[in-house]
C-alpha positions in Angstrom: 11.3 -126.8 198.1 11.3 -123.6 195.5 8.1 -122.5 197.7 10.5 -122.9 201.1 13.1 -120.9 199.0 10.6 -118.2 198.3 10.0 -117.9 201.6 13.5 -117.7 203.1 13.8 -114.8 200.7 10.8 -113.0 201.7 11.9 -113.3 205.7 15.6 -111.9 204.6 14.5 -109.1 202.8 12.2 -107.6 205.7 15.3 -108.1 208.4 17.3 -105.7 205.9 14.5 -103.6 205.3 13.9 -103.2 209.0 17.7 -102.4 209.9 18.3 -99.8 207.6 15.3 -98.2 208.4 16.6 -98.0 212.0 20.0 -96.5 210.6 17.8 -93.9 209.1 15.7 -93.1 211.9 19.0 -92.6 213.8 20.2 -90.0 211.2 17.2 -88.7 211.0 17.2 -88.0 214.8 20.9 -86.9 214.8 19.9 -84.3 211.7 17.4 -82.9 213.8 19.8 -82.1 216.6 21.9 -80.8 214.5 19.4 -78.3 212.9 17.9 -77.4 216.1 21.0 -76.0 217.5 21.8 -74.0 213.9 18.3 -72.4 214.1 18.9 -71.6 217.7 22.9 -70.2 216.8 21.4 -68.1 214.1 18.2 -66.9 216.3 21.0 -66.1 218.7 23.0 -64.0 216.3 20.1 -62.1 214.7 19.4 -60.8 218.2 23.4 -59.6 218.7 22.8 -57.8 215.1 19.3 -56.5 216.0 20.5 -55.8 220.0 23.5 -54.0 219.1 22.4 -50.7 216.7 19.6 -50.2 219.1 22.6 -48.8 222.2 23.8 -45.8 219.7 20.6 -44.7 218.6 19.3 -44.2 222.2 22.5 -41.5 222.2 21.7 -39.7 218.6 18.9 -37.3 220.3 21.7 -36.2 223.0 24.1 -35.6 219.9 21.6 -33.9 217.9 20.5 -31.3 220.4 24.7 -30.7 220.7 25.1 -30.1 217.2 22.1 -28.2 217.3 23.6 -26.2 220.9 26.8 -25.5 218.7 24.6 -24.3 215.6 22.6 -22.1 217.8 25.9 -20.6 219.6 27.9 -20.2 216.0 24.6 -18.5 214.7 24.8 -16.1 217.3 25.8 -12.8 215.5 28.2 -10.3 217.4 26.6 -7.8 219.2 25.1 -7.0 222.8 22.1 -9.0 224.6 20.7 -9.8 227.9 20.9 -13.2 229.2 19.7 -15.2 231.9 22.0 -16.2 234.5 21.5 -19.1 236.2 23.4 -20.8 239.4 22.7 -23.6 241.6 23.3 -21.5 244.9 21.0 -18.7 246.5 24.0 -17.4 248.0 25.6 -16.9 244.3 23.4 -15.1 242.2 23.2 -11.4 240.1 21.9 -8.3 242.1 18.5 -8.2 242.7 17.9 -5.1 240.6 19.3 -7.1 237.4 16.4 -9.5 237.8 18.7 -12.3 237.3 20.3 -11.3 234.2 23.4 -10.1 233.0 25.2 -8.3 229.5 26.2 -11.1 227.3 28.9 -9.8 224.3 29.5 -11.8 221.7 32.6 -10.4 219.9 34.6 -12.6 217.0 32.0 -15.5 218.1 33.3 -15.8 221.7 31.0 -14.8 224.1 31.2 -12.6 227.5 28.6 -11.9 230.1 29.2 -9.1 232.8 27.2 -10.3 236.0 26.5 -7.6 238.7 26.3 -9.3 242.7 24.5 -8.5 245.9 27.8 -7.1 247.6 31.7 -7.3 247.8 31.6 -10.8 249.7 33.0 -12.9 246.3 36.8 -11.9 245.6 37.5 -13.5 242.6 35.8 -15.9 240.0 37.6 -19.0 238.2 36.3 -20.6 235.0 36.5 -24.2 236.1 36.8 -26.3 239.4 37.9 -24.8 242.5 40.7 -27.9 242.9 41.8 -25.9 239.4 41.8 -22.4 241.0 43.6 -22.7 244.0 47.0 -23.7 241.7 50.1 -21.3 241.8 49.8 -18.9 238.7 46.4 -19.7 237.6 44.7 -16.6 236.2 41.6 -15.6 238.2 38.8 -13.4 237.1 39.1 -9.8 239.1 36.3 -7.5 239.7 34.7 -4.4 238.6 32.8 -1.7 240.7 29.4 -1.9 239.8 26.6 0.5 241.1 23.6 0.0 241.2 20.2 1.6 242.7 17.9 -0.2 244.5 13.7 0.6 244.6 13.8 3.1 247.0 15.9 5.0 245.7 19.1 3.7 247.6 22.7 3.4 245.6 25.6 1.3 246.8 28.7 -0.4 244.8 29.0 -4.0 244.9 31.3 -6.5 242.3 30.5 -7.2 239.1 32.3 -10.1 237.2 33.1 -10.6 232.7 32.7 -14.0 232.8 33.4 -16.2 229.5 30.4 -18.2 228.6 31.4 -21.5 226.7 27.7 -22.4 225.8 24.8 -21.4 226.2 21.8 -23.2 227.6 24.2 -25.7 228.7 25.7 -25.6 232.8 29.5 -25.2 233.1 31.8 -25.1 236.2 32.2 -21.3 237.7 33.9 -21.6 241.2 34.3 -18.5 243.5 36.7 -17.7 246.5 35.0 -15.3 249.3 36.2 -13.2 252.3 36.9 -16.6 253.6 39.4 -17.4 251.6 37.9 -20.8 250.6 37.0 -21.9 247.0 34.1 -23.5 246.5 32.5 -25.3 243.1 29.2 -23.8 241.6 27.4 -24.6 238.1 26.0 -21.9 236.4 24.2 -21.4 232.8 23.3 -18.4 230.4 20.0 -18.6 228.2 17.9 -16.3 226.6 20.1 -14.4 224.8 17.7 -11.3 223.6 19.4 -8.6 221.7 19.8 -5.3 222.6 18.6 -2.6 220.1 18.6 0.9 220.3 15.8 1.6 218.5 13.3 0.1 221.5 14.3 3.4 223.5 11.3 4.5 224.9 12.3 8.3 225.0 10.7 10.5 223.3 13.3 12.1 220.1 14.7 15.1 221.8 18.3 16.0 224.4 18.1 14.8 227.5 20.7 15.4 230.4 21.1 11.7 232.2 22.9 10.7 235.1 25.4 7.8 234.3 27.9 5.1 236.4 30.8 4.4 235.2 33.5 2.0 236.1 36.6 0.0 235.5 40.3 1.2 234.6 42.5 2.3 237.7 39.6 5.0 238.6 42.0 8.1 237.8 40.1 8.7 234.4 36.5 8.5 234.4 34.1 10.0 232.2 31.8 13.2 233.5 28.5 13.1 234.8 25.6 14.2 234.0 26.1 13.1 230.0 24.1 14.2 226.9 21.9 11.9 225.6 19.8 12.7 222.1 17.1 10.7 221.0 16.0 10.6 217.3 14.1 8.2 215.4 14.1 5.8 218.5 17.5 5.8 218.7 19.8 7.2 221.6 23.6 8.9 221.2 25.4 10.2 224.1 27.8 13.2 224.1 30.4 11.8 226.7 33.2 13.7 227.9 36.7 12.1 230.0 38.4 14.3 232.1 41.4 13.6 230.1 42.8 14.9 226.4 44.4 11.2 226.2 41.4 8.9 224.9 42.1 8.6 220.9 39.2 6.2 220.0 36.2 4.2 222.2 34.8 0.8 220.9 30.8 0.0 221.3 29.6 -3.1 220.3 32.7 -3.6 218.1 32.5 -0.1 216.3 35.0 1.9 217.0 34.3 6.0 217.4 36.9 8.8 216.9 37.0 12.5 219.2 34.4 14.8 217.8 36.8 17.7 219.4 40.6 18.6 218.9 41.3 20.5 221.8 40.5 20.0 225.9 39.7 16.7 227.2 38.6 14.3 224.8 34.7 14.2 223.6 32.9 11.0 222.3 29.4 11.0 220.6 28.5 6.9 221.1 25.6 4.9 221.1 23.4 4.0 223.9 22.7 0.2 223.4 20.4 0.0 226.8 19.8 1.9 229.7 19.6 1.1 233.8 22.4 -2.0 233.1 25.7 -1.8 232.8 27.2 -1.1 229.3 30.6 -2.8 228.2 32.7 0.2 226.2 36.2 0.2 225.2 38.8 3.5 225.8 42.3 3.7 224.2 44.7 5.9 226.3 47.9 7.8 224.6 49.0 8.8 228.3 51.1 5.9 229.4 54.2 5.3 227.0 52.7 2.9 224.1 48.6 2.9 223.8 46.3 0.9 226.1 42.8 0.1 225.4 40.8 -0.5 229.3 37.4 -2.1 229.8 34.9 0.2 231.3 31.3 0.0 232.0 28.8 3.0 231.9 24.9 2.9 232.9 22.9 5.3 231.7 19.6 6.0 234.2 16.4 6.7 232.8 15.1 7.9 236.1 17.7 10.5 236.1 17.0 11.8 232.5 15.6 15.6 232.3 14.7 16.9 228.7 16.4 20.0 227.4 
């Protein structure tokens, strides 16, 4: 009897033994779900955190070479270069004798550069979209009268454009209306900015009498041609006389230069910053009722230059 008790008790222990362990095999199983799907959510999210600083840094080089665009602008000290002058059309481009390039001024960090064309075909220029241009009131960029004197020896006057440059190196939006009387939308870029120093002349020192253009203002004042030009130490000044007594001052390349003379029509000794381009100068007249300063150009030519 005790041995049949024994027994009994060994048989009831192994059916408890055996459903428990099923319980745990269950939890087990359940646990293991469980786990898979946390290691599969945080696999998940480690990709979002690792995916999602990778679609900035793809833009940094873009925003570095602005910042470094902007530097190279602001760093750009005021003063007269030549630039390169880019456009997208054949049929809009800088005179052939300018060798695609134009006069950039920088002046109080803003930036100018006078273009010279092929002819009088383009009327106006407009800093932006031609949509933009066509609007009532909206103030259009007007010409000059540029000469300019072609290999053999041929001169004629075409247009010639002071165009503000936002950036350099970078394109912006120039549009242009022609004899048409349509606008039309070009991109255009200056680069290259080299500086213009008057102490590269190539003139040997001595006074030379030069043939000069000159342009702008409402073409009753003008100043004399031939001009005196002396060269010392590399460097050129010209003795340039109006055909008026009502200049007070000139401005080149932000200096401004007072009448050597206090009687006749009024005499100037300025520098020559370059020679065979057009050269941006400033004249204050006393002859309308307040003082006006006007815009002018004047090209001095080399080929023209006879020493004294």
């Amino acid at each position: 009897m005790k041995k049949n008790i024994i027994i009994a008790i060994a048989l009831l222990s192994v059916t408890l033994s055996g459903g428990c362990g099923n319980n745990n095999n269950a939890q087990e199983s359940d646990s293991a779900v469980d786990v898979t799907v946390e290691e599969d959510t945080e696999e998940s999210s480690e990709i979002v955190t690792e995916t999602l600083p990778e679609e900035p840094t793809e833009e940094e080089p873009e925003s570095d070479e602005t910042d470094k665009q902007n530097q190279d602008t602001a760093e750009l000290a005021d003063g007269i270069y030549t630039a390169e002058f880019t456009t997208d059309s054949s049929m809009f481009r800088v005179n052939e004798t300018c060798e695609g390039k134009g006069t950039l001024t920088v002046e109080n960090g803003e930036m100018t550069i006078h273009i010279t064309l092929g002819s009088k075909k383009i009327l106006n220029l407009y800093p932006g979209l031609a949509e933009d241009a066509s609007e009532e009131g909206t103030e259009l960029l007007l010409p000059t009268e540029d000469t300019v004197t072609y290999s053999d020896g041929m001169t004629e006057e075409v247009y010639g454009f002071d165009v503000p440059v936002p950036m350099l190196e970078t394109e912006f939006d120039l549009a242009l209306i022609g004899t048409k009387g349509k606008w039309y939308d070009h991109k255009v870029s200056v680069s290259n900015p080299v500086p213009l120093e008057n102490d590269e002349v190539s003139l040997e020192d001595g006074t030379y009498s030069m043939g000069i253009t000159f342009a702008g203002g409402s073409g009753k004042a003008e100043i004399l041609s031939p001009v005196s030009v002396t060269v010392a130490g590399g460097k050129a000044m010209a003795t340039v006389q109006w055909n008026s007594p009502n200049y007070d001052y000139m401005i080149v390349n932000g200096e401004k230069y007072l009448p050597v003379n206090t009687e006749g029509d009024s005499i100037f000794e300025i520098p020559v910053l370059i020679f065979d381009e057009p050269m941006d100068i400033i004249g204050d007249t006393v002859a309308m009722s307040k003082p006006h300063e006007i815009e002018y150009t004047l090209t001095f030519h080399l080929d023209t230059a006879v020493k004294e």
